[in-house]
N, C-alpha and C positions, 0 to 999 in steps of 0.2 A: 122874821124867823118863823118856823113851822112851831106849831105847838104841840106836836107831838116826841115824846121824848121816851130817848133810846138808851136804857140803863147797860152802865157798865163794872160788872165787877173785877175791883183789882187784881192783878194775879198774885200778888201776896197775901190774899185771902183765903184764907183753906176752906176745906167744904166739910167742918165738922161745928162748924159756926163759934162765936166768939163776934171779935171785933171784925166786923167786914169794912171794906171802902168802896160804895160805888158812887158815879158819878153818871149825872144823866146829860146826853148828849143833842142837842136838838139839832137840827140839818136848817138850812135857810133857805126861807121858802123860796126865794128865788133863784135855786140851784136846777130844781128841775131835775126830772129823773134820766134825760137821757147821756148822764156820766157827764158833763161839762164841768163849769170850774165850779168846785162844792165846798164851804165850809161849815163846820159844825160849832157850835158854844156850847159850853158848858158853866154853869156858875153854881160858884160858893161862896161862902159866907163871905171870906177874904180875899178870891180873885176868882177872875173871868178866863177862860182856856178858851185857846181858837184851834182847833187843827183843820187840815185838810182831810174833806170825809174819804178821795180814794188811798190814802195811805194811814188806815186808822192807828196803827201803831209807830208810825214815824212821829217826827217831833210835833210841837204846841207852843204857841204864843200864849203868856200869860201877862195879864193884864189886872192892875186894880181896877175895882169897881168905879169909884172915881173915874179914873182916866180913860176905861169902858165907853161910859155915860160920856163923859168927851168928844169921845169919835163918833161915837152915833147920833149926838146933835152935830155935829160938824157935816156926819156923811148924809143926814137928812136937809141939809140945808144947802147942798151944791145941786 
């Protein structure tokens, strides 16, 4: 994953400030810039979101931390 991270505010956020919800999105770094297959994570305290970075407001896989951490010693070990 890149480490660069791309914040996003909720749209149920108003812009007179109060409670905001953003969440920061990182792209993988082995996605590469020229549009092929790209996903993004995002993590919080209580679960891991995956979406596809060209459809940034279409659906998300969420995932526990736990089970996260699962896949990713799984998928570093094939």
């Amino acid at each position: 994953m890149s480490s660069e991270l791309v914040w996003f505010k909720s749209s149920y956020s108003g812009n007179e400030g109060g409670a905001c919800v953003e969440i920061a999105w990182r792209k993988s770094s082995h996605s590469g810039d020229e549009g092929g297959n790209c996903v993004e994570v995002a993590e919080t305290t209580s679960a891991v979101l995956v979406r596809d970075s060209k459809d940034k407001s279409g659906p998300h896989l969420t995932f526990s931390p736990t089970a996260w951490q699962s896949f990713l010693e799984f998928a570093r070990s094939v």
